[in-house]
Every structure is written in structure tokens, then in C-alpha cells.
C-alpha positions in Angstrom: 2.8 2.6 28.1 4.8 4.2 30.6 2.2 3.6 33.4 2.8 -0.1 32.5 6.3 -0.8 31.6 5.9 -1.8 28.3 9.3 -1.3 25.9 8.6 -3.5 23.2 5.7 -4.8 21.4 5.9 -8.3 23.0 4.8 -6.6 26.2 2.6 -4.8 25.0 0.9 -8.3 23.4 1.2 -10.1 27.0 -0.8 -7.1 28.3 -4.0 -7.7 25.7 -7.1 -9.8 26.2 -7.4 -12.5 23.9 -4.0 -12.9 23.6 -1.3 -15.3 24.4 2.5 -15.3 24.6 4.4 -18.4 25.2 8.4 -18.0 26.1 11.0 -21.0 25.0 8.5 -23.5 23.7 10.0 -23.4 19.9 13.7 -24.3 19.0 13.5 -21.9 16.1 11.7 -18.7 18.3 12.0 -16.9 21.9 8.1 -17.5 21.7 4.8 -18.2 19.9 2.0 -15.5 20.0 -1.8 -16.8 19.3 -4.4 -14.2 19.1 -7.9 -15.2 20.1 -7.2 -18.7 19.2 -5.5 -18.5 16.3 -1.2 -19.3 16.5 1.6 -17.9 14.5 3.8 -15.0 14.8 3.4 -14.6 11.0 -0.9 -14.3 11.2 -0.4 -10.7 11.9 1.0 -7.1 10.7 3.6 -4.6 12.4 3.6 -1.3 10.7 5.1 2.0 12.0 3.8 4.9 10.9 1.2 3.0 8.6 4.5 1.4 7.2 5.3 -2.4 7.1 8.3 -2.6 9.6 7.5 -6.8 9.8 8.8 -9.5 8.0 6.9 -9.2 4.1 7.7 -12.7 3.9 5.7 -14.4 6.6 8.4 -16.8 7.8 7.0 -19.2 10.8 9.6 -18.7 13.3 9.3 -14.9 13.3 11.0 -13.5 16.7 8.6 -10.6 18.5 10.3 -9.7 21.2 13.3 -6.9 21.9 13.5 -6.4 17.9 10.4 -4.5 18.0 11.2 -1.8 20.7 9.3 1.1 21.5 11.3 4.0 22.8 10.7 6.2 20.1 6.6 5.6 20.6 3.8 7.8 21.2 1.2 5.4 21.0 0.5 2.1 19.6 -2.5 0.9 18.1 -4.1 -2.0 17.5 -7.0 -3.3 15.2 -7.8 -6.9 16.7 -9.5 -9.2 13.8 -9.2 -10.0 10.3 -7.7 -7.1 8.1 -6.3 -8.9 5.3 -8.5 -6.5 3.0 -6.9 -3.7 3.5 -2.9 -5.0 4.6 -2.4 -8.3 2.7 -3.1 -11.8 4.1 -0.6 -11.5 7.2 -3.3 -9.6 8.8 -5.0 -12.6 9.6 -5.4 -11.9 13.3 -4.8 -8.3 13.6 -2.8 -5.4 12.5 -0.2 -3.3 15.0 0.3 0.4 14.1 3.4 1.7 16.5 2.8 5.7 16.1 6.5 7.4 16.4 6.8 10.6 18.6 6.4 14.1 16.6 9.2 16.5 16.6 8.9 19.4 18.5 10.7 22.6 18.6 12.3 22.4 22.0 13.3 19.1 21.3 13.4 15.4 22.5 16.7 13.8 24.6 16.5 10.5 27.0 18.1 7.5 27.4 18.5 4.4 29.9 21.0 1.5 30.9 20.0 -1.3 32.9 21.0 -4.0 34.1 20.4 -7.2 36.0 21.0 -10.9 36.9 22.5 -13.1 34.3 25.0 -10.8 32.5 21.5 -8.7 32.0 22.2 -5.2 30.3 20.0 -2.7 27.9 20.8 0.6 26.6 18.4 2.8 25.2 17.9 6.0 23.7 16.1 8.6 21.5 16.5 12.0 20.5 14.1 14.6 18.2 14.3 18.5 17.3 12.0 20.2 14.6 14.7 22.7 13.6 12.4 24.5 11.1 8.5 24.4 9.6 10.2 22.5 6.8 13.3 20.0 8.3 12.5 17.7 11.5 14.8 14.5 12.6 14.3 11.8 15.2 17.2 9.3 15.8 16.6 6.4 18.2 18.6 3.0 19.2 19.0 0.5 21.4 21.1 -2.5 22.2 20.4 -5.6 24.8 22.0 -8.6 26.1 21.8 -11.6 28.2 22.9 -14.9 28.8 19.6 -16.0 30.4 19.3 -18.5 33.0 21.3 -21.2 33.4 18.2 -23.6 34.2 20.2 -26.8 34.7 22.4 -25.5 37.0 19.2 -24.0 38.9 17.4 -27.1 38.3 19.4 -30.2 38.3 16.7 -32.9 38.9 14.7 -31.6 36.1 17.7 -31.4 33.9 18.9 -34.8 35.9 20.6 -36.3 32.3 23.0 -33.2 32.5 26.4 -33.1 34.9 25.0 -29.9 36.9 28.0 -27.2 35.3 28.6 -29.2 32.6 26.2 -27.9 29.7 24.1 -25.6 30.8 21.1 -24.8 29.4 20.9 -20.7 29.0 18.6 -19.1 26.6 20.5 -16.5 25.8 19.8 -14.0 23.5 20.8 -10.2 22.2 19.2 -7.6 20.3 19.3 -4.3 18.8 17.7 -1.4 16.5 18.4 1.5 14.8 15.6 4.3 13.6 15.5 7.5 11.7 13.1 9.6 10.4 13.5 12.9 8.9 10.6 15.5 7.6 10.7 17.4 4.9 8.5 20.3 4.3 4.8 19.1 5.2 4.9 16.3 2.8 7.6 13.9 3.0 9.1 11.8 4.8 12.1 9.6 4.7 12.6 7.0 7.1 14.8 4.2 8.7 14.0 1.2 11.0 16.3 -1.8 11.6 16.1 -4.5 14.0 18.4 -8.2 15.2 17.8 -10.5 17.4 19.8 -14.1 18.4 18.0 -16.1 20.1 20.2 -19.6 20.9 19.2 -23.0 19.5 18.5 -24.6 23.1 18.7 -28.1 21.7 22.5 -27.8 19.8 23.4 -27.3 23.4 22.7 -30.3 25.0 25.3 -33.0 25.6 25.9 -34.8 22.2 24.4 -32.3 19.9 26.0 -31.5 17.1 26.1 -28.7 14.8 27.6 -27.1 11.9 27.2 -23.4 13.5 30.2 -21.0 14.0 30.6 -19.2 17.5 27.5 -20.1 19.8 24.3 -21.5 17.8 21.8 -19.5 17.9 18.5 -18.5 15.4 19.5 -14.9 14.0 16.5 -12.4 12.8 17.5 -9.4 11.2 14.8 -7.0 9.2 15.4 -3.7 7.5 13.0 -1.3 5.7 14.0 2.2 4.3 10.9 4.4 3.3 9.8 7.2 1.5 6.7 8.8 2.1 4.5 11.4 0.2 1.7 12.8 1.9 -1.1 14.8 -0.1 -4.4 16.2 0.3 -7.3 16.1 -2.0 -8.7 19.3 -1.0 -5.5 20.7 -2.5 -5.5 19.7 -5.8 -9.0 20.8 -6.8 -10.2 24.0 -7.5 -14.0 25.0 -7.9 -15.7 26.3 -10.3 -19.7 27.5 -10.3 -21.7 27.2 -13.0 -25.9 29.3 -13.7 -28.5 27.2 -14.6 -28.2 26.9 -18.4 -24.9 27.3 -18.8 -22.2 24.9 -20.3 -19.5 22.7 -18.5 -17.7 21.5 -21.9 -18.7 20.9 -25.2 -18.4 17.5 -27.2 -15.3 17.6 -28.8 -13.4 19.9 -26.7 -10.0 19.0 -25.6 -10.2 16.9 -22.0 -8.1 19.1 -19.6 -10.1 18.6 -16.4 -12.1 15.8 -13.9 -15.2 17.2 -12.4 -17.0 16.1 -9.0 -20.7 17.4 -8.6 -20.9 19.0 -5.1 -24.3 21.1 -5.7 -27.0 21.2 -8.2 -27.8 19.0 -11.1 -26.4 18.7 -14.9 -26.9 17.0 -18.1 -25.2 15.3 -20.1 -26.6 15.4 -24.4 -25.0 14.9 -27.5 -26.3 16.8 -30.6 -27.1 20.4 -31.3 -30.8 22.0 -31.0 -33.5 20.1 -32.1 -31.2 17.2 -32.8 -30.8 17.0 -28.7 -30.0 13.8 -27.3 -30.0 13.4 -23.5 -27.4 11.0 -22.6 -28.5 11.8 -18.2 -28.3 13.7 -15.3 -25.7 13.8 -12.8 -26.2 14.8 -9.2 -24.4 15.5 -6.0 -21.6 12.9 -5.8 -21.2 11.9 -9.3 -18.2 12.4 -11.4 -17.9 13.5 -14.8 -15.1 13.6 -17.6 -13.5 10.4 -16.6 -13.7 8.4 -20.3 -12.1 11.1 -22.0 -9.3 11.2 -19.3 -8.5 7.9 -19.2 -8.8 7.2 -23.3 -7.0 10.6 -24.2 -9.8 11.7 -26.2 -11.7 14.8 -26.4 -15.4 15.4 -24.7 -17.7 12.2 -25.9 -20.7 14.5 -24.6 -21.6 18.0 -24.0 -22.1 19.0 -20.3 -25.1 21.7 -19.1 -26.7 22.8 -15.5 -30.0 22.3 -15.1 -29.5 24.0 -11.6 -27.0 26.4 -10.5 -24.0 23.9 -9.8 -21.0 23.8 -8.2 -18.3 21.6 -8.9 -14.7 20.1 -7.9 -12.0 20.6 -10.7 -9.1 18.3 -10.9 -6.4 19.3 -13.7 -5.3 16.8 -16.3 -1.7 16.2 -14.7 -3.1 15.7 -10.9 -5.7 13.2 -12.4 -2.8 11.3 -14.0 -0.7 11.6 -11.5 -3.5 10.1 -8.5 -4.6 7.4 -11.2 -0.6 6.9 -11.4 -0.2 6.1 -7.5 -3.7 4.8 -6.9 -4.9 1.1 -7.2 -8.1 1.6 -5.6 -9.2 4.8 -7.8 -8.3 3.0 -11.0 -10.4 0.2 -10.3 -13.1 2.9 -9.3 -13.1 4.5 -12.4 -12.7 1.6 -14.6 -16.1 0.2 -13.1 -17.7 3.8 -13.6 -16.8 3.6 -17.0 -18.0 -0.1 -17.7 -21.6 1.1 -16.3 -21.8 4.0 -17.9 -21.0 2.8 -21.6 -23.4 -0.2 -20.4 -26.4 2.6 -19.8 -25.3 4.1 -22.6 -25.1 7.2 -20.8 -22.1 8.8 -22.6 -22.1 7.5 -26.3 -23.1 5.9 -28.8 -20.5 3.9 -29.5 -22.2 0.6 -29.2 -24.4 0.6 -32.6 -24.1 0.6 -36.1 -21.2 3.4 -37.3 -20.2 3.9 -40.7 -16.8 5.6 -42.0 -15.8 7.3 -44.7 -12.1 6.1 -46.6 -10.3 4.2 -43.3 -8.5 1.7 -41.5 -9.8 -0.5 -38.8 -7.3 -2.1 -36.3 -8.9 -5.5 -35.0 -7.5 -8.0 -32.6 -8.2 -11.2 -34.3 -6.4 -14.3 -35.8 -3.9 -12.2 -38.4 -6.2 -13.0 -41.8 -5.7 -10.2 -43.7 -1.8 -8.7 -42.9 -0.2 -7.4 -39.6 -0.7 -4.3 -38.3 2.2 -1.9 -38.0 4.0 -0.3 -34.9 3.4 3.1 -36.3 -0.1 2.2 -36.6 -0.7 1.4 -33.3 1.8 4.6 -32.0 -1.6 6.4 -33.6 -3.5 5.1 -31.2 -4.6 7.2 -27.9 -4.8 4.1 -25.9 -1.6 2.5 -26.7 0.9 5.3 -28.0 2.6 5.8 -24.5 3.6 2.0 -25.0 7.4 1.6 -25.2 8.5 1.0 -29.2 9.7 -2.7 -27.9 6.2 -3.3 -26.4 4.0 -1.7 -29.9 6.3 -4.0 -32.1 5.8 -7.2 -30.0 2.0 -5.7 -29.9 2.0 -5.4 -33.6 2.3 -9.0 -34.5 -0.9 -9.4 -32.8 -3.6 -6.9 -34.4 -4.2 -7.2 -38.1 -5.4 -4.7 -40.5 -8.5 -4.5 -42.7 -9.3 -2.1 -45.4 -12.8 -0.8 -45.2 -14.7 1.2 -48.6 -16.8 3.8 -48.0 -20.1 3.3 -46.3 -19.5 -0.6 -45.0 -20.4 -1.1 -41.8 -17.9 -1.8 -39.2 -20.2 -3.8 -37.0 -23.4 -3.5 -36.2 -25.7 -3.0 -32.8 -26.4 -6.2 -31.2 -23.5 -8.7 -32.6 -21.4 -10.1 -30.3 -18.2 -8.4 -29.4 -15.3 -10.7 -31.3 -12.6 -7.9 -31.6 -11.1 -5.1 -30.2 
């Protein structure tokens, strides 16, 4: 970057192949960036840090240009194609990552002025100093203006309908940022980046234009995004345990307190006691186990044995809530491992024929014999944690059915009307 010249991101887009950037062709924009054939400075996505420092609201006339400086830069990289998978459906074209310089202990200090033609002038600068292994803090700023040139007054017979001096048409514009970032121990990280930018509205200049604007018109962008970060890795919240060949991971019925990951060896999964043995499977390297009593709150649907010597990554009860709590991704993971499982019927037996003793079943269908109760539900694993507004409104839902002794509930087979 500094081999080239590039301060902002707009440079650094004029220097790519496959990409264009047009200056003053829109009333609303300083320019118009198409990526391999495809125009709009909205079709794309500018993070810092791996955080969203571009508009979230895709507007059209989206300014790239001085907003988007780079002094406090180490690198910038850029994945060229469609990435709306992964960063939302901006990221038509591409995605920009602008990686901010690391703190060090001797510290960061530079800064710049410049100036040129035009009433041209920039200031710049950026500072950085790790003070311990636990506090860091990086400042940065800048702030540019210029009146741009005054093209009729440089071209009178293209601007030939203007008095040369009269009107002239200058597209000015001004700009500036702010940016802090400060490091917490190893893990967090709070952070700061504003940017403006006026561009002026050529066209309210010309002779007989008219506008309602205050001071000169111009097309304002400002953007602001103040961010937490919480870094973590996985390796630190498991622990490992080993297990002999024969020897027992849980029991059915124990109290779920862990999530297991097979990294050696092989294990099986039965319900039952001695000759009443049922194998439910056998995990190998890569599979998970203990994930349906986690996420129902219930104890051990199967009891767990190595049929090799084994070893296996342990996640506690609070880190597994607390992952499933920030994660999107894993949830959906683990819902689909669930659904396959009880579809194998790898786990339990939940899917035929059961019989109860004296009890009542909760069942979500048109209210035929009596509503349910919030205290009811608050018995429930799956929905106690609701709020007591959200269990009452839930209430008037579910209805309640007695059931004697030996009637069957529902039976292998029948299709699934309730819940």
C-alpha cells in the first residue's frame, strides 16, 4: 500500500483488475464502482477487523471514497465474488476486509498535512502503544478538504451556457474519520470507527437551479459503528477425558452435565441392562454425543460404553449453553443431528407405543377438553425458562387430557397430530 500510494479504499479499488471506478457521473455520489460487470456501490461489503464498518442499509448512492481511509492499515484484503453466504446479500460482488495495525510495545506515532491546488488540504494521523499483556489502544483521524475544480472557468466552451466566473462548476467535497480501538486482556475488544463525507449536488449549482438546501448543497454521508468483540477458543473450553475398552461414558438416566466429541476409538450407545441389551449404535471419530439431553434438559436417554480405548473432548454444561447461546450456525447443526438421530432411532424409543401409569398429557391441539395451565407448562424442561407473560399467552394454546392407567398415548406408526 505504501509502495503504491493508496490512502483510502477507493484507491485501492482503481488499482484492482476487474474493477471500475467512475468519478462525477452521479448527482447523488463522487463515483460509481462496478466489479467485474456488475454496478453499485451498495453490491459489496466493508468490514474492519471482520466488522461491518459499511452502510447495513444498502443505500444506492453510497460515497467510497476519503470516508474509508486507511492510515491506521496493515493490510487489506479482498475476496472478489459472490459471498452473500457468509456476509449477507451486500456481498454480491465481493467482500473488503481492512486489517488495522497491532499494537506494539514501543509504540506507533505518524501523521501528515498536505496540500495542493484548489484550496486542496488533508491531515492525517495515527498513534498505538500496548502498554501491558492485558491493555493496548490505537487512536487514528483524519480530515480533508477541497473545493475541486472550477471546470467552467477552465473550460468555458464546454460549459459555453455559463458566464465564465459566474457559476462555477466545482465539485467540492470534505471528509473526515475518527477510529479507536482498545484491547483488553487477550479477548476483547472495544472499538470505534466514524466516517463523513459532502460531496456537492453539481446540478443545484447551475444558473437557475433551485433548492431548498441551507449553506452550499451538497449530498452528506455520515456512518458510525461502535463494537464489542469477544474472542474465544474452542480448544479452551474442552477438557479430555480417556476412557478402557469396556468402560462406561454415562449411564441412562444420569444427570446431563457434559457434551462429548469422539477424537479416538469407538463407543456404543444401548439402552437396557444385561441380557435386556439394546444397541441403539456406534459412534466414531468425529461424532458427537450428549447433545439431546443438553438441548431438552433431560437426563441421559442412552447409556454410553467403549468398545475401544477412546478418547474424548468434554464440553461442560454452562460452555455448551453459552456457545449454543452466541452461535446460529451450531444450533442449526445440532438441531439437524438431533432430527437424524431420533429418525434412525439411534437414541430412543420414543417413537412407539408408551403407556403411563396415573398422568397428564399436554397436547397442542384445538382446546377440546380444557386449557392447560401456566404452572403446567413452567413443569416442562423445554418451556420453563419461558418468561411467565410468554407461558400464560402459551397456555391458551395447549389443552389438557386426563389419561387412566394403561391407555395408550399414541401408538407407532400414526401420524404426528400433536405435540
Amino acid at each position: 500500500m505504501q509502495e503504491r500510494g493508496y490512502r483510502t479504499i477507493e484507491d485501492v479499488l482503481k488499482g484492482l483488475p476487474g474493477v471500475d471506478v467512475l468519478n462525477h457521473v452521479h448527482p447523488d455520489s463522487k463515483n460509481v464502482v462496478t466489479i467485474r460487470g456488475v454496478t453499485g456501490n451498495n453490491k459489496f461489503v466493508i468490514l474492519q477487523d471482520g466488522i461491518r464498518i459499511s452502510s447495513p442499509t444498502g443505500e444506492t448512492n453510497l460515497q467510497i471514497s476519503e470516508n474509508y481511509p486507511l492510515y491506521m492499515a496493515r493490510q487489506v484484503e479482498i475476496l472478489s465474488g459472490p459471498a452473500s453466504a457468509l456476509y449477507g446479500a451486500d456481498a454480491f460482488t465481493g467482500v473488503i476486509n481492512i486489517i488495522t495495525e497491532s499494537p506494539t510495545t514501543e509504540g506507533t506515532v505518524r501523521g501528515s498535512v498536505a496540500g495542493g491546488d484548489f484550496h486542496t488540504w488533508q491531515t492525517r494521523f495515527f498513534t498505538s502503544k500496548r502498554f501491558s499483556d492485558s491493555v493496548a489502544l490505537s487512536i487514528g483521524g483524519h480530515h480533508q478538504q477541497s473545493d475541486g475544480a472550477p471546470l467552467s472557468r477552465l473550460y468555458p466552451t464546454d460549459f459555453a451556457g455559463l458566464p465564465a466566473g459566474s457559476a462555477p462548476y466545482e465539485p467540492a467535497f470534505r471528509s473526515f474519520s475518527t477510529f479507536a480501538q482498545i484491547e483488553l486482556w487477550e479477548n476483547l475488544t472495544l472499538g470505534w470507527n466514524q466516517s463523513f463525507i459532502a460531496t456537492s449536488l453539481a446540478d443545484a449549482e447551475l444558473p437557475g437551479a433551485t433548492t431548498t438546501y441551507e449553506g452550499p448543497p451538497e449530498n452528506p454521508t455520515s456512518q458510525l459503528t461502535a463494537y464489542a468483540k469477544y474472542k474465544f477458543t474452542l480448544d479452551e473450553l474442552f477438557t479430555t477425558r480417556t476412557l478402557e475398552a469396556g468402560r462406561e461414558l454415562f449411564r441412562e438416566g444420569d444427570h446431563a452435565d457434559a457434551f462429548y466429541v469422539i477424537v479416538r476409538g469407538r463407543v456404543e450407545a444401548f439402552k437396557g441392562n444385561g441380557s435386556s441389551e439394546k444397541r441403539l449404535g456406534v459412534m466414531e471419530v468425529g461424532d458427537a454425543l450428549g447433545e439431546i439431553a443438553r438441548l431438552m434438559d433431560s437426563p441421559r436417554t442412552a447409556t454410553v460404553r467403549a468398545l475401544t480405548p477412546a478418547t474424548l473432548l468434554s464440553l461442560s454444561r454452562e460452555h455448551f449453553q453459552n456457545l449454543l447461546a452466541v452461535s446460529r450456525e451450531l444450533r442449526l447443526a445440532l438441531n439437524e443431528m438431533v432430527k437424524s438421530r431420533l429418525k434412525a432411532d439411534r437414541v430412543s424409543e420414543s417413537a412407539q407405543s408408551f403407556v403411563v401409569p396415573k398422568a397428564v398429557a399436554v397436547v397442542a391441539t384445538p382446546a377440546a377438553f380444557g386449557h392447560a395451565t401456566p404452572e403446567q407448562l413452567c413443569g416442562v424442561p423445554i418451556l420453563h425458562q419461558l418468561p411467565e407473560e410468554l407461558r400464560r399467552e402459551a397456555a391458551s394454546l395447549f389443552s389438557s387430557e386426563d389419561l387412566t392407567a394403561g391407555q395408550i398415548v399414541f401408538r407407532e406408526g400414526q401420524p404426528a397430530d400433536a405435540f
